[in-house]
C-alpha positions as CSV (number, residue, x, y, z in Angstrom):
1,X,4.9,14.9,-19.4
2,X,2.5,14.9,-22.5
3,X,3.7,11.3,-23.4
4,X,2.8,10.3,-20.2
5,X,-0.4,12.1,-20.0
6,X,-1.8,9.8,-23.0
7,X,-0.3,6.9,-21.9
8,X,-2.4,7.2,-18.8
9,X,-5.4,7.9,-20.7
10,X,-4.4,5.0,-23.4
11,X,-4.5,3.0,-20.3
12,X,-7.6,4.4,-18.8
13,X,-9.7,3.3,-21.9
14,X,-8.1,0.3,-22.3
15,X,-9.3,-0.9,-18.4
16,X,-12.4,0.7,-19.0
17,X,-13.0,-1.2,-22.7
18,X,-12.2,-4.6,-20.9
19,X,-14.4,-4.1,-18.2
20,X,-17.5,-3.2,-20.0
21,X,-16.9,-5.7,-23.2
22,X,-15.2,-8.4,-21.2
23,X,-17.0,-10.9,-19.3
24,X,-14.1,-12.6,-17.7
25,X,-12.0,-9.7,-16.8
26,X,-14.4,-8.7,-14.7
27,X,-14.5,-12.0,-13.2
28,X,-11.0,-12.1,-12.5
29,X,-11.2,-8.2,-11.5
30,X,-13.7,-9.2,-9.0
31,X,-11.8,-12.5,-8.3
32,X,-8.1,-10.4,-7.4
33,X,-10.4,-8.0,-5.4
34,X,-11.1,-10.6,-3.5
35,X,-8.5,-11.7,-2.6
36,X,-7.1,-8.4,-2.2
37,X,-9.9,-7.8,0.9
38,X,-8.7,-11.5,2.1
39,X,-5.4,-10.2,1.8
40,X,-6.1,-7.5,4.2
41,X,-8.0,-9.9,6.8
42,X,-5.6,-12.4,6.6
43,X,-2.1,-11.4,6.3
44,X,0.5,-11.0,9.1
45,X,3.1,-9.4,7.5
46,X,3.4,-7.0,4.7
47,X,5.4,-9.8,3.2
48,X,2.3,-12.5,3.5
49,X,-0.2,-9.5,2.4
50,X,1.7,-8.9,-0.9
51,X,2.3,-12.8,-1.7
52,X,-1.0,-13.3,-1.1
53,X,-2.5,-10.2,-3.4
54,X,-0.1,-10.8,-6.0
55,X,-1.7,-13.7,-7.8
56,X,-4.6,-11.7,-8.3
57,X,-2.6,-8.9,-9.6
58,X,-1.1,-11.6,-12.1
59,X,-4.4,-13.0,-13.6
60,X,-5.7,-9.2,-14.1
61,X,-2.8,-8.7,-16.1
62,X,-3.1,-12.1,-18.0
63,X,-6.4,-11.2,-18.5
64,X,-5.8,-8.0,-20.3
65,X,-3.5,-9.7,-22.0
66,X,-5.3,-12.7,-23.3
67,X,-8.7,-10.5,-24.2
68,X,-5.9,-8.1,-26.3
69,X,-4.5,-11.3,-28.3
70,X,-8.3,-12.6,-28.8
71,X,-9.0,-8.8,-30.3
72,X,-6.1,-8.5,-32.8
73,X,-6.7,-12.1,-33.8
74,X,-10.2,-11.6,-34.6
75,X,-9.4,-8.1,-36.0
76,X,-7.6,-10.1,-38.6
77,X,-9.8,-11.6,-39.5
78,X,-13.0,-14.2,-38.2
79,X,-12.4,-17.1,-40.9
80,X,-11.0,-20.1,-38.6
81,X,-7.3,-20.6,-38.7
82,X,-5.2,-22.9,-37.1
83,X,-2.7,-20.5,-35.8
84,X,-5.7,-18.5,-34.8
85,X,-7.1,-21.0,-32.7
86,X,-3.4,-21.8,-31.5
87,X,-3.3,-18.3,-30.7
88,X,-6.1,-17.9,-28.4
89,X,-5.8,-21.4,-26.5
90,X,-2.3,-20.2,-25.7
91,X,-3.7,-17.1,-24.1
92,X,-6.2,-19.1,-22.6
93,X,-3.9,-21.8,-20.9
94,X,-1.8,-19.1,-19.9
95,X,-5.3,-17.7,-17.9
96,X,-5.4,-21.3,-16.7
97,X,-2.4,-21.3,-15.2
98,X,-2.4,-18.0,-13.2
99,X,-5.8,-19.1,-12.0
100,X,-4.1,-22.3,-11.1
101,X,-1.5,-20.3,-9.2
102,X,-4.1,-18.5,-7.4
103,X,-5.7,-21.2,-6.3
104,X,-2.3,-22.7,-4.9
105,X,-0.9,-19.7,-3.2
106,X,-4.5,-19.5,-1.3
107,X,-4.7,-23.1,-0.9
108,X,-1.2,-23.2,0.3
109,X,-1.9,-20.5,2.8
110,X,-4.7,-22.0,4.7
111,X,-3.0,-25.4,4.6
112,X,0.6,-24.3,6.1
C-alpha cells in the first residue's frame, strides 16, 4: 500500500507540474475535456462515448509524454544537439499525430 501511496502522489505532482509549467498540456487538457463534454452530448452508445473520448485521453498522455522527453533532454544539457533536436521533433510529431487522430475520429463522426 505505501508503494502505491507515492506513486499516486509521484503522479499527483507530476499532473500538477505540467499543468502549471506547460502551456500545451493545458491546451490539450482543455482540448480532451472537450471532447469529453461532446462525448457526453453526442454519443449513443457507451461504445460511441468511449471511441469518441478516447482520443483525447491519448493526446493528454502524449502530452505528458512529450513535455517529460523535452525536460530530460534539456536537463542534459541546453547546448544544441542533433539527437537533441531529433529527440524532441519526435515527441512532437508523435503530438501531431494524436491531434491528427482527434481530428479524424471527430471528423469521422459528424461525417458518417
Amino acid at each position: 500500500m505505501k508503494r502505491i501511496l507515492k506513486a499516486w502522489l509521484y503522479s499527483k505532482d507530476g499532473l500538477r507540474a505540467a499543468f502549471k509549467d506547460e502551456p500545451a498540456f493545458r491546451q490539450v487538457l482543455y482540448l480532451a475535456l472537450g471532447g469529453l463534454v461532446g462525448a457526453f452530448l453526442c454519443a449513443h452508445s457507451f461504445v460511441q462515448f468511449v471511441l469518441l473520448v478516447l482520443p483525447g485521453v491519448l493526446c493528454v498522455v502524449v502530452e505528458l509524454l512529450n513535455s517529460a522527453l523535452e525536460n530530460a533532454v534539456d536537463f542534459t544539457s541546453t547546448q544544441e544537439h542533433p539527437l537533441a533536436k531529433k529527440a524532441k521533433d519526435m515527441g512532437s510529431a508523435a503530438q501531431l499525430i494524436a491531434l491528427v487522430f482527434f481530428a479524424l475520429v471527430w471528423g469521422a463522426y459528424f461525417v458518417f
